[in-house]
DSSP file (Angstrom, degrees, kcal/mol; ACC not computed):
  #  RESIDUE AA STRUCTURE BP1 BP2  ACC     N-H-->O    O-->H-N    N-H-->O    O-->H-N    TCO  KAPPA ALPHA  PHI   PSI    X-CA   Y-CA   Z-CA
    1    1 A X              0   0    0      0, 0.0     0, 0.0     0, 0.0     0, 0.0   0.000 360.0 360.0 360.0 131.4  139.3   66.3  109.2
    2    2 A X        -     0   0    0      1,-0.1     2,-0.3     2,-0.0     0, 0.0  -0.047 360.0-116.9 -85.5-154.6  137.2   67.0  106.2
    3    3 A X        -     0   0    0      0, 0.0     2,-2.5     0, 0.0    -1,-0.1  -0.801  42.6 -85.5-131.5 162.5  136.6   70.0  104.8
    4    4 A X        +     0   0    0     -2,-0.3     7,-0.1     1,-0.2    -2,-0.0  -0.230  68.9 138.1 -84.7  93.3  132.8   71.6  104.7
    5    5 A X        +     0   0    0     -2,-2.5    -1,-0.2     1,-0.1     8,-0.1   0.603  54.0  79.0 -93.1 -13.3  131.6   70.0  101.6
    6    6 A X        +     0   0    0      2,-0.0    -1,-0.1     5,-0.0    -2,-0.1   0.931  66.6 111.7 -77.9 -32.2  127.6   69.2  103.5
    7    7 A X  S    S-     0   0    0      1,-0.1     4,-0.2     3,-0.0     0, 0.0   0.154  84.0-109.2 -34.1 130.4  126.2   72.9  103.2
    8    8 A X  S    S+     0   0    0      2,-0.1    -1,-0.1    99,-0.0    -2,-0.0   0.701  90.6  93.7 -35.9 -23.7  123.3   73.6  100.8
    9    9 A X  S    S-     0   0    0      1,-0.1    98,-0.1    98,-0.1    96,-0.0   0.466  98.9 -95.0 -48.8-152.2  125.5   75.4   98.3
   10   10 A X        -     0   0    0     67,-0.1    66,-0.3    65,-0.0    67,-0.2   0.069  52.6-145.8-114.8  20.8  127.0   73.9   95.7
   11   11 A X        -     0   0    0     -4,-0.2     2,-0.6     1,-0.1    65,-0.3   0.643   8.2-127.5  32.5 128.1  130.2   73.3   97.4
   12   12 A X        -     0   0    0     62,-0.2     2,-3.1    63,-0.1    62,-0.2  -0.837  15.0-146.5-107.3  86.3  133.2   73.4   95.5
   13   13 A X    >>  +     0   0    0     60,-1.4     3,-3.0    -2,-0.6     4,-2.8  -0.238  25.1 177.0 -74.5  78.5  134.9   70.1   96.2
   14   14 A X  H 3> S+     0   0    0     -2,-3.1     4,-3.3     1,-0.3     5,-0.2   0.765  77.5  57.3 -19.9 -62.1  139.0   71.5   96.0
   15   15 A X  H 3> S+     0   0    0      2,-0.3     4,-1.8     1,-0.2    -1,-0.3   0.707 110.4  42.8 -67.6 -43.6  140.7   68.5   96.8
   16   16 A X  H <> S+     0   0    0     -3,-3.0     4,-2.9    57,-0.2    -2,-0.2   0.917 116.3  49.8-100.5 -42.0  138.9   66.3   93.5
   17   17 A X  H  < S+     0   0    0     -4,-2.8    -2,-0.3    56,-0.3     5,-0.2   0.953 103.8  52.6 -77.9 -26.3  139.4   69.1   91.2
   18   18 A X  H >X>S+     0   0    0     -4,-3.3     5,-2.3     2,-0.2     3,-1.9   0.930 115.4  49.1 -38.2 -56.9  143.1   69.6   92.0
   19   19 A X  H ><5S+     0   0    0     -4,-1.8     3,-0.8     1,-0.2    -2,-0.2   0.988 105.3  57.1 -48.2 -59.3  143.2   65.6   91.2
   20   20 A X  T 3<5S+     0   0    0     -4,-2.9    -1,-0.2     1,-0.2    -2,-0.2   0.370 108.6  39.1 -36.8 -13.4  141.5   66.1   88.4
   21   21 A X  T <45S-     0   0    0     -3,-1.9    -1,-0.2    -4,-0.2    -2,-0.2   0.341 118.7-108.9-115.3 -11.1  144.0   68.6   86.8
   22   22 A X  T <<5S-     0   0    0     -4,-1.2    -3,-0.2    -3,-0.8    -2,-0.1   0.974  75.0 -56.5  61.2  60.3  147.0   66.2   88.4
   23   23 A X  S   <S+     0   0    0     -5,-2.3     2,-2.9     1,-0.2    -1,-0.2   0.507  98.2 150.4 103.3   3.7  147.7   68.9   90.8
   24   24 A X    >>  -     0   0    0     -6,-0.5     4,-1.6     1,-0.2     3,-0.9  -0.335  19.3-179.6 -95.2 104.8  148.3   71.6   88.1
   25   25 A X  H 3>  +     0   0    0     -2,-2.9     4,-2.3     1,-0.3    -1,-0.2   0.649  67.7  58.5 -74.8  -3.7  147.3   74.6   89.6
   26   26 A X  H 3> S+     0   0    0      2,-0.2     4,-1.6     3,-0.1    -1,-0.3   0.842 112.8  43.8-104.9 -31.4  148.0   77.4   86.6
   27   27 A X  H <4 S+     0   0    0     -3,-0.9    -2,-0.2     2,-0.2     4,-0.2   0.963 112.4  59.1 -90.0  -9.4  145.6   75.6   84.3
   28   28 A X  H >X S+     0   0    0     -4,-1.6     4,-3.3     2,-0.2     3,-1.0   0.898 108.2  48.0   9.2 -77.8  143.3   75.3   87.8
   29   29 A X  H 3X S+     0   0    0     -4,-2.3     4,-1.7     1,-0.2    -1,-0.2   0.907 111.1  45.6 -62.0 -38.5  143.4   78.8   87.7
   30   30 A X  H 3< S+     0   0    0     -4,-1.6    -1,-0.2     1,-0.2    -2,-0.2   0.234 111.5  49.5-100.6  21.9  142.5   79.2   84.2
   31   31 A X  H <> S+     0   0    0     -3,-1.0     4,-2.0    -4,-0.2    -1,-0.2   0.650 113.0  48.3 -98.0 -42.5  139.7   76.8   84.1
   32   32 A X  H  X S+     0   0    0     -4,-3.3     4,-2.2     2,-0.2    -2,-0.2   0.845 110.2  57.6 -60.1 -40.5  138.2   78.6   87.3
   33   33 A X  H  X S+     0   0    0     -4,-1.7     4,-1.1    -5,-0.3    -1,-0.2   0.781 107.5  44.2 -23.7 -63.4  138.9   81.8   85.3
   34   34 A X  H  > S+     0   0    0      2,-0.2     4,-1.2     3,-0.1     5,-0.3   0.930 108.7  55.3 -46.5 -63.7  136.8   80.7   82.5
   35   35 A X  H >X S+     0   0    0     -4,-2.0     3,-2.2     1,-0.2     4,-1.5   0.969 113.5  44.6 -56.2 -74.3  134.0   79.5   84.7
   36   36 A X  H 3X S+     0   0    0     -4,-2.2     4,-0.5     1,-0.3    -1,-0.2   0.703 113.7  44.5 -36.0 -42.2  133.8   83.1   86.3
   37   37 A X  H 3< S+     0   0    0     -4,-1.1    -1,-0.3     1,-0.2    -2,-0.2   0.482 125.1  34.0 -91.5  -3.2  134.0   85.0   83.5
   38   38 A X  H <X S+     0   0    0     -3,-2.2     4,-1.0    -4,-1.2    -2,-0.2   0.394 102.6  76.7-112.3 -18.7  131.2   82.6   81.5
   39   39 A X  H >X S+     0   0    0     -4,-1.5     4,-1.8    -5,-0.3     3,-1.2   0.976  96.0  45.4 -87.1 -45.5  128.8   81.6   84.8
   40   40 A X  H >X S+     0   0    0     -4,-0.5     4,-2.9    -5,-0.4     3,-0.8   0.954 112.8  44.5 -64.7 -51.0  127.0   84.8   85.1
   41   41 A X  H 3> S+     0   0    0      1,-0.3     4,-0.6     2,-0.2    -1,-0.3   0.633 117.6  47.5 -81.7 -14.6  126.1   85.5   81.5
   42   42 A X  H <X S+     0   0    0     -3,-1.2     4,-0.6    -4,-1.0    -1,-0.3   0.443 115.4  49.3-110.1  -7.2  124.9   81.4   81.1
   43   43 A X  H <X S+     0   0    0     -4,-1.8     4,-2.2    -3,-0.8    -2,-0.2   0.780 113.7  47.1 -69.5 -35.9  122.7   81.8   84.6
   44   44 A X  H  < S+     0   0    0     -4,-2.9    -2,-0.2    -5,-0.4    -3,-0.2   0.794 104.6  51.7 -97.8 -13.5  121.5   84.6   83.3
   45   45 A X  H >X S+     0   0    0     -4,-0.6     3,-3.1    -5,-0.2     4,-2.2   0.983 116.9  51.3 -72.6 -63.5  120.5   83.2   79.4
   46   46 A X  H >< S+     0   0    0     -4,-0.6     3,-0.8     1,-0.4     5,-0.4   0.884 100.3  58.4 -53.2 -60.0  118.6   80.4   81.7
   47   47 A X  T 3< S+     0   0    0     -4,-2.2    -1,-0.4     2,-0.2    -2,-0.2   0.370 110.7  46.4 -23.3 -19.0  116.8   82.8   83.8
   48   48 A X  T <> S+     0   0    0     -3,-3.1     4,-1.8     3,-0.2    -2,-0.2   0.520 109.9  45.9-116.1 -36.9  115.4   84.1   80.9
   49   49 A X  T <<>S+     0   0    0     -4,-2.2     5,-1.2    -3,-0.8     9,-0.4   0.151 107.7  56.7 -94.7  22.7  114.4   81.4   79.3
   50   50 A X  T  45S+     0   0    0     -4,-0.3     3,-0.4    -5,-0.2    -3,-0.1   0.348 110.7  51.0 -93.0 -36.9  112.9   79.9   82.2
   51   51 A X  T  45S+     0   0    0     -5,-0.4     2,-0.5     1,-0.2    -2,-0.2   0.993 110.1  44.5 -85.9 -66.5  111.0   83.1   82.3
   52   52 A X  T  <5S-     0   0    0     -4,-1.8    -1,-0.2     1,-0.1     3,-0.1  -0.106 110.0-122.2 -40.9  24.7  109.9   82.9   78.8
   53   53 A X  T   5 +     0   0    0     -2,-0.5     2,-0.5    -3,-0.4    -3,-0.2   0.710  58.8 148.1  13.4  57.9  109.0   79.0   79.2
   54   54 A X     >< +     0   0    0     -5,-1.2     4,-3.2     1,-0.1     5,-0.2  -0.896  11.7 167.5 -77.1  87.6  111.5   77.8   76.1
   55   55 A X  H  >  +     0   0    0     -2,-0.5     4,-2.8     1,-0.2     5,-0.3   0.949  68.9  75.1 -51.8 -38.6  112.3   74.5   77.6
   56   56 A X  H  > S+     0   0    0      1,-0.2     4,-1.4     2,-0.2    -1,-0.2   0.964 114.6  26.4 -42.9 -35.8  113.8   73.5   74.3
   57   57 A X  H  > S+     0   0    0      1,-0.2     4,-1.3     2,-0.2     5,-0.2   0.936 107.8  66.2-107.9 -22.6  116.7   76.1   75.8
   58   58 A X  H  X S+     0   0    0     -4,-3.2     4,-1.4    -9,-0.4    -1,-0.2   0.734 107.3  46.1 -51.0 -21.5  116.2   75.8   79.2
   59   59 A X  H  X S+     0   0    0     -4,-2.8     4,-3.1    29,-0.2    -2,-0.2   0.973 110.9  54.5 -71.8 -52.6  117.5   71.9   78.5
   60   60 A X  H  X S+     0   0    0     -4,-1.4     4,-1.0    -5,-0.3     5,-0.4   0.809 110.3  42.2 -33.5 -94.8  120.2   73.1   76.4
   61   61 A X  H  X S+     0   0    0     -4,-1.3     4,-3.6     1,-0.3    -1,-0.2   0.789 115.7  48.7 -46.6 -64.0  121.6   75.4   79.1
   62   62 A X  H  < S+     0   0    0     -4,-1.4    -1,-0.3    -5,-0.2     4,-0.2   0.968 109.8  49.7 -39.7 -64.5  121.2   72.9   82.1
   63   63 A X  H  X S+     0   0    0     -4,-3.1     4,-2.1     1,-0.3     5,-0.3   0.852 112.5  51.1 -47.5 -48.6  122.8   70.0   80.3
   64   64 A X  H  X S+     0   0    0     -4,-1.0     4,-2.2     2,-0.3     5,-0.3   0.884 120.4  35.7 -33.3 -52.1  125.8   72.8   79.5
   65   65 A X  H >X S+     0   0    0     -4,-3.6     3,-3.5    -5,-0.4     4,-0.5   0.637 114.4  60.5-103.2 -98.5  126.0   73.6   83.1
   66   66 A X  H 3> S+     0   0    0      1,-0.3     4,-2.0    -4,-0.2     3,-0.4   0.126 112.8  38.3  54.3-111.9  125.2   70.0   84.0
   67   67 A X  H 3X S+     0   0    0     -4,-2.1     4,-0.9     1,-0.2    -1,-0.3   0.458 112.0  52.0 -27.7 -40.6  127.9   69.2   82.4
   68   68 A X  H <X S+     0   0    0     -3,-3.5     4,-3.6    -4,-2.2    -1,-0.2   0.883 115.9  47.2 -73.7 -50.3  130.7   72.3   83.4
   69   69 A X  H  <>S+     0   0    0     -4,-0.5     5,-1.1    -3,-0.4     4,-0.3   0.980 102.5  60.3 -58.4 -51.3  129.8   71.7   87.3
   70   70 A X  H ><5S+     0   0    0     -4,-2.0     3,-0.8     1,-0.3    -1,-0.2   0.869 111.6  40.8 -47.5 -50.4  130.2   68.0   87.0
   71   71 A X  H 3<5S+     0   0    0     -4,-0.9    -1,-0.3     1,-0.2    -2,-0.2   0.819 109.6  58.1 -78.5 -21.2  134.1   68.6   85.9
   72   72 A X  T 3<5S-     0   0    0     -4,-3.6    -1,-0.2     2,-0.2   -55,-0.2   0.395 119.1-113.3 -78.8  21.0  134.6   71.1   88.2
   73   73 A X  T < 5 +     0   0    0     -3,-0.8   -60,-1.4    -4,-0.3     2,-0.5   0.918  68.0 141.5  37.0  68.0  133.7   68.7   91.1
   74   74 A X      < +     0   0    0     -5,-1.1     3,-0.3   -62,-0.2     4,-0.3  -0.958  20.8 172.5-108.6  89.3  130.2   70.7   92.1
   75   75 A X     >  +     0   0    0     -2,-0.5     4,-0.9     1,-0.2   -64,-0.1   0.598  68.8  39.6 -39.5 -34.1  128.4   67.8   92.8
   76   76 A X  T  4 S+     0   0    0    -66,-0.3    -1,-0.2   -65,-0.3   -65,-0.1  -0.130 112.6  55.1-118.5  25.6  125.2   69.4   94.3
   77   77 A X  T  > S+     0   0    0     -3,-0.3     4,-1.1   -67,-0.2   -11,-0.2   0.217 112.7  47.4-133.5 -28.7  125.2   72.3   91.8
   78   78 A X  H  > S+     0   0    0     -4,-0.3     4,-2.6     2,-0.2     5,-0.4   0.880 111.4  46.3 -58.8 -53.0  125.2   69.2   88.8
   79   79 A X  H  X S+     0   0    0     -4,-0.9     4,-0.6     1,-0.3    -1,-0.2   0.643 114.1  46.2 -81.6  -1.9  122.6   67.1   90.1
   80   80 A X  H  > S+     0   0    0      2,-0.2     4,-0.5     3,-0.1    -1,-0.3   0.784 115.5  52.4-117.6 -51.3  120.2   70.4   90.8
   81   81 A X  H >X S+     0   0    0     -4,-1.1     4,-5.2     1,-0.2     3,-2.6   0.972 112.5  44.0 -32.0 -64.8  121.5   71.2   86.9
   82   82 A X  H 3X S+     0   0    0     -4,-2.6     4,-1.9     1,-0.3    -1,-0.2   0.784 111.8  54.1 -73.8 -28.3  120.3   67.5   85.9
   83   83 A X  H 3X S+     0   0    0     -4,-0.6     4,-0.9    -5,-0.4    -1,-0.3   0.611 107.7  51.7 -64.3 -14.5  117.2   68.0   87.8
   84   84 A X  H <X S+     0   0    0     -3,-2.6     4,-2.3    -4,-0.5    -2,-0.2   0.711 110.6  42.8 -80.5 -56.5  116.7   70.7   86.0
   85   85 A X  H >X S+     0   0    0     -4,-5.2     3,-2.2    -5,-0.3     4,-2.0   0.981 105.7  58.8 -59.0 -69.5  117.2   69.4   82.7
   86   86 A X  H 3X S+     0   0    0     -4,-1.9     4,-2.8     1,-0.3     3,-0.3   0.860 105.2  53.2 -63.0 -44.7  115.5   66.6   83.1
   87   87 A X  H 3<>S+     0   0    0     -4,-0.9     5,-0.5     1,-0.2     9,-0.3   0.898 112.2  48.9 -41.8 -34.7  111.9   69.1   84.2
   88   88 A X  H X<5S+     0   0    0     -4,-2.3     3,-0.7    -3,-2.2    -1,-0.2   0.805 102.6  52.7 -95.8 -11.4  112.3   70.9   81.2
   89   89 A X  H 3<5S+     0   0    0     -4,-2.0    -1,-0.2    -3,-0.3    -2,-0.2   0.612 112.7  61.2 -80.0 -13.7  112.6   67.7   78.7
   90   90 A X  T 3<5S-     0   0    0     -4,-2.8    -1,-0.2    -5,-0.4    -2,-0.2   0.625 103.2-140.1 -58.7 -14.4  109.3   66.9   80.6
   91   91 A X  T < 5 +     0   0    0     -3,-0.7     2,-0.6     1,-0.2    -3,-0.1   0.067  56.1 130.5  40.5  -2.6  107.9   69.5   79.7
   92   92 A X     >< -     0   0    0     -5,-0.5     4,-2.0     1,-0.2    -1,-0.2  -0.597  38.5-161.1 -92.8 138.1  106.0   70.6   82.6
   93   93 A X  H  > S+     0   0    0     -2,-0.6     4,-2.7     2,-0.2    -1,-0.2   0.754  95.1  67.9 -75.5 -26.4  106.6   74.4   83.4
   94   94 A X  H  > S+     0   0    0      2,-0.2     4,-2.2     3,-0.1    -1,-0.2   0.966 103.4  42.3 -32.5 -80.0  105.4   73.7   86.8
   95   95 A X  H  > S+     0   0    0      2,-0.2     4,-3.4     3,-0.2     5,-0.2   0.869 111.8  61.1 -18.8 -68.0  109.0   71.4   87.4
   96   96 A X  H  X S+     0   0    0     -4,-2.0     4,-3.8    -9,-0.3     5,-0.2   0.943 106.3  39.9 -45.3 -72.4  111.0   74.2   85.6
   97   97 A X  H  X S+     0   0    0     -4,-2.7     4,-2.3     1,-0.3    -1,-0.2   0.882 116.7  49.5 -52.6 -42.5  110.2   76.9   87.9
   98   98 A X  H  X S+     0   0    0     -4,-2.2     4,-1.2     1,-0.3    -1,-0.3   0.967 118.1  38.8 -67.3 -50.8  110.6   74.7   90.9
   99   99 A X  H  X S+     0   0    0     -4,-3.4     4,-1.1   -16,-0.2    -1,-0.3   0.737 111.9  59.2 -73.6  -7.1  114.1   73.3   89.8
  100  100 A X  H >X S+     0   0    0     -4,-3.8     3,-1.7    -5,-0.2     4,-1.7   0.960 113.1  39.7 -49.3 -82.0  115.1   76.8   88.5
  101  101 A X  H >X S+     0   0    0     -4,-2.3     3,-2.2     1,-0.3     4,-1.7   0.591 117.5  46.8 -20.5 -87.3  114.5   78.1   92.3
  102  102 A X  H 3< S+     0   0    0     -4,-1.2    -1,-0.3     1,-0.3     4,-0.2   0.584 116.6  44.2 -58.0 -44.5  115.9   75.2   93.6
  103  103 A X  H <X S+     0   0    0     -3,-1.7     4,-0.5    -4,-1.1    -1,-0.3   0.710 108.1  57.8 -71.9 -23.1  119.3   75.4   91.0
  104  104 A X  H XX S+     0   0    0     -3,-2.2     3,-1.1    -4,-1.7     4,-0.6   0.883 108.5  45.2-111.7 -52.2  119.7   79.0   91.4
  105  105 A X  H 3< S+     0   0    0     -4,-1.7    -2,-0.2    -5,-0.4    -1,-0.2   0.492 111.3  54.4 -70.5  10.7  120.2   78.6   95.4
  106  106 A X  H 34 S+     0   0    0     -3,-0.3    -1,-0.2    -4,-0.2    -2,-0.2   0.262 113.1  39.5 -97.5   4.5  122.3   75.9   95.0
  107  107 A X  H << S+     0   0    0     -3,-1.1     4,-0.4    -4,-0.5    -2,-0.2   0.361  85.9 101.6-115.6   1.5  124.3   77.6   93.0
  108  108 A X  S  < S+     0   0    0     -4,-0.6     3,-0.2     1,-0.2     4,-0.1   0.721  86.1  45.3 -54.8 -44.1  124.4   81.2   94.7
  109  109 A X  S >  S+     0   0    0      1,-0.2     3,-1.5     2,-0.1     4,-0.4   0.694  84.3 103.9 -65.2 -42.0  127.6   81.0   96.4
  110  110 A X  T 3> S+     0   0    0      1,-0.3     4,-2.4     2,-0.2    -1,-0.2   0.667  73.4  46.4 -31.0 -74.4  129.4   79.6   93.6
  111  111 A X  H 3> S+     0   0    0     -4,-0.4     4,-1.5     1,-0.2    -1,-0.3   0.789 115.3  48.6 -52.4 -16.5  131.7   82.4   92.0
  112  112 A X  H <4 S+     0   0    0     -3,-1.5    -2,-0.2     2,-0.1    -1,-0.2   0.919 108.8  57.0-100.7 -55.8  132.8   83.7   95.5
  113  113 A X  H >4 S+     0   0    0     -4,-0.4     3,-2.1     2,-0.2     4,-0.5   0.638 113.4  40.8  21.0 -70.0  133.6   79.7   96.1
  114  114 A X  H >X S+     0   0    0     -4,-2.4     3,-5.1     1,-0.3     4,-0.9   0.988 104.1  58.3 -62.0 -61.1  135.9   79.7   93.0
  115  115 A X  T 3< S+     0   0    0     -4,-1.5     4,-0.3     1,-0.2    -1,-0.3   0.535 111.3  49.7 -64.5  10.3  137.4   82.9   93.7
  116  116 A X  T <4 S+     0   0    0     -3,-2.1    -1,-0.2    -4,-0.2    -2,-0.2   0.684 115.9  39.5  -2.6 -61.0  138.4   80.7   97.2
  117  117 A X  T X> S+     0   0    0     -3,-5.1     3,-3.3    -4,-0.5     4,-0.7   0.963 115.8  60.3-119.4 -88.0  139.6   78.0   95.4
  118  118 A X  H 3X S+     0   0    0     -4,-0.9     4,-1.5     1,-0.4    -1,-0.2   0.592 112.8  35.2  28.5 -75.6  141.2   80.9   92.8
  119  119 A X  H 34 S+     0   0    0     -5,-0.5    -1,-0.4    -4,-0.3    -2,-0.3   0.629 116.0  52.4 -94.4   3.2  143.2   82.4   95.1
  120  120 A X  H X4 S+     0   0    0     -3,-3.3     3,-0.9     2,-0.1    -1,-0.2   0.827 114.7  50.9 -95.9 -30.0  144.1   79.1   97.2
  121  121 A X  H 3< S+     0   0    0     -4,-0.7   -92,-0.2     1,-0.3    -2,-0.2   0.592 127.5  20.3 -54.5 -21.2  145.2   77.5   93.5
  122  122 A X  T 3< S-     0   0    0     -4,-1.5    -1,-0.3    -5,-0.4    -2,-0.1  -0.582  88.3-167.5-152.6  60.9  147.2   80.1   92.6
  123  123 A X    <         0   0    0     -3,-0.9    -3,-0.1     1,-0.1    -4,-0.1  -0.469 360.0 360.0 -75.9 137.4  148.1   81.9   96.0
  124  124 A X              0   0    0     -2,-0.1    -1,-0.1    -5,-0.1    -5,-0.0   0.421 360.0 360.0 -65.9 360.0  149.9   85.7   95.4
């Protein structure tokens, strides 16, 4: 049975990051740790510059989170990152806002996701 990866969120795929760490679940935890304590305050620098139309730093930020989701196996929370990027090295401001929206509700769920995956990686 698979597990429910199909939802609009940005799905936390368990199973590929566990692989990815070779199964070592205390640095798991303290990569998921990171990500918690870092996601809010780099959503919220984008938001802001999304809102002040810097693209120069709205690319910067995507690629960053681009880049963090993609190793944390959030497939659908990368590619809505990279879609993201990629509007704002277009320049059109139009793009931005519409992948901003789009990135920030695939990505709503996330931190209670981790803390999931948190407490199944490192169970008390």
């Amino acid at each position: 049975m698979d597990s429910p990866q199909s939802s609009a969120s940005a799905s936390v795929n368990l199973q590929e990051l566990l692989n990815r760490v070779d199964n070592d679940r205390q640095l798991l935890h303290e990569l998921l740790s990171i990500f918690k304590e870092e996601f809010p305050g780099n959503l919220r620098n984008l938001r802001v510059a999304v809102a002040a139309g810097n693209l120069s730093e709205v690319a910067k930020l995507s690629h960053t989170l681009k880049g963090t989701l993609s190793n944390l196996a959030v497939a659908a929370g990368a590619a809505s990152a990279a879609a993201l990027e990629h509007a704002a090295r277009s320049g059109d401001s139009t793009r931005v806002q519409a992948a901003f929206s789009d990135f920030d509700k695939t990505v709503a769920g996330l931190i209670s996701e981790f803390e999931a995956c948190l407490a199944e990686a490192h169970p008390s």
